[in-house]
matplotlib code that plots the C-alpha trace (Angstrom):
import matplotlib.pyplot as plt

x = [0.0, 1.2, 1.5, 1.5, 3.1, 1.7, 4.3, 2.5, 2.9, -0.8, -2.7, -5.7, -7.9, -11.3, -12.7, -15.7, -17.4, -16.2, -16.8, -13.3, -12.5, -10.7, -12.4, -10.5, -7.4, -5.6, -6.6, -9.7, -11.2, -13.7, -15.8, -18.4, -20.4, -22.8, -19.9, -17.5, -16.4, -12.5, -10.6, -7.5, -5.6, -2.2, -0.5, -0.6, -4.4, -5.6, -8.2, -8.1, -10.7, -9.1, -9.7, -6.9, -4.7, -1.8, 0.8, 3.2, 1.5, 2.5, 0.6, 0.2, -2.4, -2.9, -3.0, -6.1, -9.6, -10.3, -13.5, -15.9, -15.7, -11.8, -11.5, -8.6, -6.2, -6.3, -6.1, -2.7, -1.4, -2.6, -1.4, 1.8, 2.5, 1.1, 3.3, 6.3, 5.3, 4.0, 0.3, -1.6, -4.6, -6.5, -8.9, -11.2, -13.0, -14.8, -11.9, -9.2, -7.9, -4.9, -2.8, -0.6, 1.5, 4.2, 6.7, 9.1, 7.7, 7.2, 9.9, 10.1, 7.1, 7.2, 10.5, 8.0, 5.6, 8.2, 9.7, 5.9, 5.7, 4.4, 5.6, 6.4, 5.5, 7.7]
y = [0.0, 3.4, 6.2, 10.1, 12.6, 16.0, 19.0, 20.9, 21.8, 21.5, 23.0, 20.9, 23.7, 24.5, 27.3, 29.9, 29.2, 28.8, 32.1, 32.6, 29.3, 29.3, 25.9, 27.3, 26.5, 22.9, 21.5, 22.2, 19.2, 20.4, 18.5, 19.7, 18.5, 19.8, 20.3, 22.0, 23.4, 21.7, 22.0, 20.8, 23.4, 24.3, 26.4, 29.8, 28.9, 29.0, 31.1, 34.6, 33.1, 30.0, 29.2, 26.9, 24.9, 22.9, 23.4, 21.2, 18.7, 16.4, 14.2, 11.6, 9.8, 6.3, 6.9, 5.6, 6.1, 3.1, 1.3, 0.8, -2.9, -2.7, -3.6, -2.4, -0.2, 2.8, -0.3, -1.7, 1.9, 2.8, -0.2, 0.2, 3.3, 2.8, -0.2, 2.7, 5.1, 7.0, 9.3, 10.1, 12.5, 10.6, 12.4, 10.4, 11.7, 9.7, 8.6, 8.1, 8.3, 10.9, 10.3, 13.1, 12.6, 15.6, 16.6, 15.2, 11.6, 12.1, 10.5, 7.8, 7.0, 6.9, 4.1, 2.2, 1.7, 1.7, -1.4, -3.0, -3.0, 0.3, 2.6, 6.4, 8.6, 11.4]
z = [0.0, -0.9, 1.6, 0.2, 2.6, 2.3, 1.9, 4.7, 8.5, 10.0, 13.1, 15.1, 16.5, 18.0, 16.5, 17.3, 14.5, 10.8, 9.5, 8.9, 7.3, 3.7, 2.5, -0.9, 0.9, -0.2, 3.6, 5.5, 7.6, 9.5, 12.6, 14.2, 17.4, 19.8, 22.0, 19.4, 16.2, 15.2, 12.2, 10.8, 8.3, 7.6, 9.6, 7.5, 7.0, 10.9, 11.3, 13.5, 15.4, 16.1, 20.4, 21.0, 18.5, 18.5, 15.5, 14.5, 12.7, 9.4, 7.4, 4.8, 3.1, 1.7, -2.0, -3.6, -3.3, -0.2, -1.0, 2.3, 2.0, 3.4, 6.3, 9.2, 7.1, 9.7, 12.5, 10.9, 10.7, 13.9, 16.0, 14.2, 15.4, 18.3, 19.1, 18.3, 20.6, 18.4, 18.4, 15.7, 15.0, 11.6, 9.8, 6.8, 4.1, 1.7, -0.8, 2.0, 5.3, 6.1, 9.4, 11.4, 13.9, 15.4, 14.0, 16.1, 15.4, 11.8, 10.3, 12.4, 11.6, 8.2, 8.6, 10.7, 8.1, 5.9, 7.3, 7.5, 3.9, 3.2, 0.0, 1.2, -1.9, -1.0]

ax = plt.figure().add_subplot(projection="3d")
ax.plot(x, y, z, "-o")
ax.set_aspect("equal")
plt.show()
């Protein structure tokens, strides 16, 4: 399975509302609950009012529109990394799934999955 890493640094914030959002920007995932408004961007696209957030994000994606009958993808990844000391913030949209992890871990953890098979699109 290929894995695409994005050229971006990201931010996970809560936001007042999403007013300000550029959903013409490259990266907006947006999640809302009754309890709050988050959003993942990059970091030059972080709204002004933005509550909280937590820079220092980067990401891939597995390449390839994922068809619902496949089962476990994110749970290999996941528990990989997991096993590696490693945490992750995944966000899924309808074609894929796209994992972050810090900064500080990224690179690791692209030799971890590296190492379990997986091909790093770089």
């Amino acid at each position: 399975m290929k894995l695409k890493i994005i050229d971006a640094v990201f931010s996970v914030c809560k936001v007042a509302d999403y007013s300000q959002v550029d959903l013409n920007a490259p990266f907006s995932f947006i999640g809302k609950t009754d309890e709050e408004n988050s959003l993942v961007c990059r970091v030059e696209d972080v709204p002004s009012n933005a509550m909280i957030r937590d820079d220092g994000w980067k990401a891939f994606r597995i390449e390839g529109a994922l068809d619902f009958s496949l089962i476990g993808i994110l749970s290999e990844i996941s528990g990989l990394l997991a096993e590696n000391k490693i945490g992750i913030f995944a966000v899924s949209t309808y074609n894929t799934d796209y994992i972050l992890t810090k900064e500080e871990n990224f690179e690791k953890a692209l030799d971890v999955l590296s190492k379990a098979g997986y091909e790093i699109q770089r």
